[in-house]
C-alpha positions in Angstrom: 81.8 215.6 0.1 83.7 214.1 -2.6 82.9 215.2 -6.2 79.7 213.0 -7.7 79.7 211.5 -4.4 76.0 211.7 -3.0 75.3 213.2 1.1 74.4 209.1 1.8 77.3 208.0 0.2 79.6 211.0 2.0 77.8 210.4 5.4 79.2 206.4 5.3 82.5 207.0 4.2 83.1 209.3 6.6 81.6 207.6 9.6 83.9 204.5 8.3 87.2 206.7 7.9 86.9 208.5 11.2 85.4 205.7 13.3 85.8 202.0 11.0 82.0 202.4 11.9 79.9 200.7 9.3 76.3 202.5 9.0 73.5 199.9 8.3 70.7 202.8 8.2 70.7 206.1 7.6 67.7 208.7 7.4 67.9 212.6 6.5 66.3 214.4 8.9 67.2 218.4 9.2 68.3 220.3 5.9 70.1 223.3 7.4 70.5 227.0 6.0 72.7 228.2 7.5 73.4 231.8 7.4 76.6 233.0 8.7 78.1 236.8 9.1 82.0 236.5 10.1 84.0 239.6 10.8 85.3 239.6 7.1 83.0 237.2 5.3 78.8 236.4 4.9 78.4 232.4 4.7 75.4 230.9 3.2 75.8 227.1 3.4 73.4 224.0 2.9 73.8 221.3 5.4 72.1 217.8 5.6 72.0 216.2 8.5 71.2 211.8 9.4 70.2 209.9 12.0 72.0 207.2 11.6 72.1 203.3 13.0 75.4 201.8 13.7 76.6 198.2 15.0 75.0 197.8 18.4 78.4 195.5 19.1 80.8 198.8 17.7 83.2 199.8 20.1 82.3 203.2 19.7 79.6 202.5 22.1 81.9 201.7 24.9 84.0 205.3 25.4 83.1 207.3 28.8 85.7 209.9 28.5 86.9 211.7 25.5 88.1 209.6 22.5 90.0 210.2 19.7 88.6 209.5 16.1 91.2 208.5 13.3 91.4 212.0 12.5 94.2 214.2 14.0 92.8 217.7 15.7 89.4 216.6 16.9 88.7 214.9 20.3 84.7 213.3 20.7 82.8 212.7 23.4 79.3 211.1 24.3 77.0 213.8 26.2 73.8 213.1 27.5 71.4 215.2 26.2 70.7 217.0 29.7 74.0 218.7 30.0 74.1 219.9 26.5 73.5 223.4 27.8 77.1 223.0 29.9 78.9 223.0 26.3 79.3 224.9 23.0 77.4 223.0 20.3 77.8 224.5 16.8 76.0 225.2 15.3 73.5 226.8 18.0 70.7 225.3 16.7 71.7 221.3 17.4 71.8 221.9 21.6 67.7 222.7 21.4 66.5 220.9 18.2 68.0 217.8 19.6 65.5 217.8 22.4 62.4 217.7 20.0 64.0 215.3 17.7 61.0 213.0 16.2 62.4 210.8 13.8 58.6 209.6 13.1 58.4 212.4 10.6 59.8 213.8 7.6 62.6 215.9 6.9 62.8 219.2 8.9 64.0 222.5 7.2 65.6 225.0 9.3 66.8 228.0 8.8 69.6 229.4 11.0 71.0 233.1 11.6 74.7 233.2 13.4 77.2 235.7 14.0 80.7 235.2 14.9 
């Protein structure tokens, strides 16, 4: 986030930097606690996380393999939602929430306890 920018207007601009993807909805959906213990650190950390709707025509939409955002270091890749269990998703949490994912319903609080 940028300062005084809101978690709507930080989950557009970043959609449009890294993928010149437009968002035309956008609904919050999980607010994460996240509560880390690192080797040399203890993390607490607030996370929001959208469903969002994109351009049905984007070209986003058309990668099978992995593909490279416009950000250098990170390589994406669509996964359907069976073999999530074949990766590492972090945090923990997404790989099984996903699955029960009702977006009929309102925001969902979770709180999550990770080592690493």
């Amino acid at each position: 986030m940028e300062f005084g920018e809101t978690a709507e207007e930080t989950i557009e601009r970043e959609m449009m930097e890294e993928y010149g993807a437009p968002i035309y909805d956008r609904k919050l959906f999980w607010i994460i606690e996240n509560f880390i213990d690192f080797p040399d650190r203890k993390v607490h950390e607030l996370g929001m996380f959208f469903l969002v709707n994109l351009p049905r025509d984007h070209s986003i939409y058309h990668h099978v393999e992995e593909f490279q955002g416009m950000e250098e270091g990170f390589v994406n890749r669509w996964i359907d939602i069976d073999e999530l269990d074949q990766y590492t998703v972090i945090p923990e949490f997404v790989a099984s929430e996903i699955r029960h994912l009702d977006h009929t319903t309102g925001v969902k609080h979770i709180k999550n306890r990770a080592v690493r």
